[in-house]
C-alpha positions in Angstrom: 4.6 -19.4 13.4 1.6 -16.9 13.2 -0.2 -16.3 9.9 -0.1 -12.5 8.5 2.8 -10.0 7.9 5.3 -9.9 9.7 7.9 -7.3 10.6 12.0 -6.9 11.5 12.5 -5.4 15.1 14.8 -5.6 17.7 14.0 -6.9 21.0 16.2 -7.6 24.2 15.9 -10.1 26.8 13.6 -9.3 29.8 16.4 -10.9 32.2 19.5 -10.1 30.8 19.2 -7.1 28.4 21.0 -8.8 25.4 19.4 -7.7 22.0 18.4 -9.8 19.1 17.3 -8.8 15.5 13.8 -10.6 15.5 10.5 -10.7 13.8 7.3 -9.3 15.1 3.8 -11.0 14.5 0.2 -8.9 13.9 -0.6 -10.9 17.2 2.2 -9.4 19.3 4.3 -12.3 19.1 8.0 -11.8 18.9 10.6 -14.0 17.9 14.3 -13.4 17.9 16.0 -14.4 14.9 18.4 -17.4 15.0 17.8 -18.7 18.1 14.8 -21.5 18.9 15.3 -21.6 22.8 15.2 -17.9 24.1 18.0 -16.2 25.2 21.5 -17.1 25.8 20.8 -17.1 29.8 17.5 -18.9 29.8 14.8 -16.6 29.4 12.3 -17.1 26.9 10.6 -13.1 27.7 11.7 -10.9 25.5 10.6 -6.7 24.7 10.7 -4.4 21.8 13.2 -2.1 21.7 11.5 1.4 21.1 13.5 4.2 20.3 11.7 8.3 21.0 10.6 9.7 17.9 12.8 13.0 17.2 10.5 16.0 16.3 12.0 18.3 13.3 13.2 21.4 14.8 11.2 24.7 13.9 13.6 27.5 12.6 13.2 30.7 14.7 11.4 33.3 13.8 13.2 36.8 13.7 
């Protein structure tokens, strides 16, 4: 595994869509957690999951 701190994301398969809990590397590796081979269908590509980043709402103004 690569050296440096490490981070929980979740990922899904390139192919398939199926999501893992994984770890992600300071050199952009990613590695789904409990599985050694890729996914469930073959692959072995996998992407971050990346949710938008809600905004607070401002408060109108009367």
């Amino acid at each position: 595994m690569p050296s440096g701190k490490r981070e929980r994301t979740l990922v899904e398969c390139s192919a398939c869509g199926t999501a893992y809990a994984a770890t992600s590397w300071p050199d952009g590796k990613l590695q789904p957690i409990g599985t050694k081979n890729g996914c469930r269908c073959g692959s072995t590509e996998f992407r971050e999951v990346r949710y938008p980043e809600t905004a607070p709402q401002e408060e109108e103004a009367d």
